[in-house]
SEGU-351942 format. One record per residue (C-alpha): residue in three letters; x, y, z. Coordinates in steps of 0.5 Angstrom, whole numbers, padded with zeros to 4 digits, always signed. Layout:
<rs>
AlaXYZ...
</rs>
This chain:
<rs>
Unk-0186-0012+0103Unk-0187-0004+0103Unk-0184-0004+0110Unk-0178-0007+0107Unk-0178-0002+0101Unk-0178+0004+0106Unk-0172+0002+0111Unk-0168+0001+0103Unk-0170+0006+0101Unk-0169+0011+0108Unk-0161+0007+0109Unk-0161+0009+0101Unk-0162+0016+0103Unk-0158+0016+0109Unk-0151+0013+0105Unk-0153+0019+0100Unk-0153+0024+0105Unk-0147+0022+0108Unk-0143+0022+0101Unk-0146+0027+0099Unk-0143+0031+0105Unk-0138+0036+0103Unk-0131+0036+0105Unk-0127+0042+0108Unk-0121+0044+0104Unk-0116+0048+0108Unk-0112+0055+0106Unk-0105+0052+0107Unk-0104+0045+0106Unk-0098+0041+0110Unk-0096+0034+0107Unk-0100+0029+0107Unk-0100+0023+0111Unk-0101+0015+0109Unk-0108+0014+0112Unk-0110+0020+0108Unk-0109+0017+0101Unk-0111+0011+0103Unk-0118+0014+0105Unk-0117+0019+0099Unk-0118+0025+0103Unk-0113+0028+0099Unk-0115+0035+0098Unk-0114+0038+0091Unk-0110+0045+0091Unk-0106+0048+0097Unk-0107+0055+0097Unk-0104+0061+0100Unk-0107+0070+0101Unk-0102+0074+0099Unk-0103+0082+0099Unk-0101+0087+0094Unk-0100+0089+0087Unk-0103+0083+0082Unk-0098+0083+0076Unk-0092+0083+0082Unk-0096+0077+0085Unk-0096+0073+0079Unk-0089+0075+0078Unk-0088+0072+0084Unk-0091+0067+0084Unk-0088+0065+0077Unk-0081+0066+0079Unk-0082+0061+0086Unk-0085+0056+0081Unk-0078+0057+0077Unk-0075+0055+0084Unk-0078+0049+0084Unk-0075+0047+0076Unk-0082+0049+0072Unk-0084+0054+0067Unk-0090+0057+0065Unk-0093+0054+0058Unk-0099+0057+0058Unk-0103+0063+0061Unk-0111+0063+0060Unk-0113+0070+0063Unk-0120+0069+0064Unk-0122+0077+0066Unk-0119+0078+0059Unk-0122+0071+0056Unk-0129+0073+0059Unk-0129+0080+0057Unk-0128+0077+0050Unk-0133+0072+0049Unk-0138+0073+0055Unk-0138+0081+0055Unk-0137+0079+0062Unk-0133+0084+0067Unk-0130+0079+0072Unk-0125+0079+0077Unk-0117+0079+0076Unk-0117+0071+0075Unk-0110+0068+0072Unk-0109+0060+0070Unk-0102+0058+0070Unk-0100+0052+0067Unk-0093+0050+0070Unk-0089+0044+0068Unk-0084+0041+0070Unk-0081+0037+0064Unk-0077+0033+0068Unk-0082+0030+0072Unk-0088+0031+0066Unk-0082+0025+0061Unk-0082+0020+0067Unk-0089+0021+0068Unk-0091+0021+0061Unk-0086+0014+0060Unk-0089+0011+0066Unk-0098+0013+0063Unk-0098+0016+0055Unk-0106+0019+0058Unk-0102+0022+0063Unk-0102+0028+0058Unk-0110+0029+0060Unk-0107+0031+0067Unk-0102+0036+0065Unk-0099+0042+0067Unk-0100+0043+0073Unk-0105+0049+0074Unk-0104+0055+0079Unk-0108+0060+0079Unk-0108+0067+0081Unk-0116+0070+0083Unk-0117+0076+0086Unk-0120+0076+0093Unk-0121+0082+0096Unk-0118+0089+0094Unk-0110+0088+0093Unk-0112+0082+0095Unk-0110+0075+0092Unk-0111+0067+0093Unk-0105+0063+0090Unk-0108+0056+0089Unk-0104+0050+0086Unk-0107+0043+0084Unk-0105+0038+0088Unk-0102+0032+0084Unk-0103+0027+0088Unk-0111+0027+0088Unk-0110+0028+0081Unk-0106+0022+0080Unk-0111+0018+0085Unk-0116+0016+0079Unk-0109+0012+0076Unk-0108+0005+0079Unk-0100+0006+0078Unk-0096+0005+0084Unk-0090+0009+0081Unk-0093+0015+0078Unk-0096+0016+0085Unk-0089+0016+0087Unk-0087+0022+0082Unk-0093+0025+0085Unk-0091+0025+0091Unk-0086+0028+0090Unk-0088+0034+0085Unk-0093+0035+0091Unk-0088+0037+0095Unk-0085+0041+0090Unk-0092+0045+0089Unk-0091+0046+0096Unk-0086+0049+0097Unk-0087+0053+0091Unk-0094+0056+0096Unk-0090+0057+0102Unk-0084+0060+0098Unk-0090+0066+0098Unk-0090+0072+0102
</rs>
């Protein structure tokens, strides 16, 4: 019996070591295939490096989201944030919160919590000196977690559309 609870106890550790393996994300993500979402190896944020001024990048970045028919309905500075709360000097980091009003009401029709998943966030960091990172949520490793065919199809396409919105960056 205690020969058996080792061997358990050594598969156990085995299949936690092995899920507990982190998973590489890439810089820039292309679309993903169907054998990926049905392994949920979908990556959660596609990003891109930019150089430049930061207020240049984020207006950029807000006019490439424009493009793709979002708005910016939030704004959370977290330098500005910590420093007011934390007394923490922290890097320029900037959360979008990015809308599409028309996907956000089918989507919304389809799943009332969907809400709790909403905006897409984009957010602007700084990285090195006029050196920034644009990351944008994936909606698709959002919507994962809800069992619904039709919402994933509507986050199929606004995947696409926040991928666009990254590769629009220059």
């Amino acid at each position: 019996m205690k020969y058996l609870t080792l061997a358990m106890t050594g598969v156990s550790l085995l299949i936690l070591m092995i899920s507990c393996q982190p998973k590489e994300q890439p810089k820039e993500t292309t679309t993903m295939n169907t054998e990926m979402l049905k392994g949920n190896i979908e990556p959660y944020y596609f990003a891109k490096t930019l150089t430049g001024d930061y207020y240049n990048i984020v207006a950029k970045v807000t006019e490439a989201l424009k493009t793709e028919g979002f708005g910016i309905i939030s704004t959370i500075d977290l330098q500005e944030k910590f420093k007011e709360k934390l007394d923490i000097d922290y890097k320029k980091y900037v959360i979008l919160g990015a809308c599409n009003p028309a996907f956000a009401h089918k989507a919304l029709e389809m799943e009332d919590k969907v809400g709790t998943m909403l905006p897409c966030n984009v957010i602007i960091q700084e990285t090195g000196e006029n050196e920034f990172e644009v990351a944008a949520v994936n909606p698709v490793a959002s919507m994962i977690a809800i069992d619904n065919p039709d919402l994933t199809a509507i986050a199929i396409e606004v995947r696409a559309k926040m991928q666009a919105v990254i590769n629009k960056l220059e």
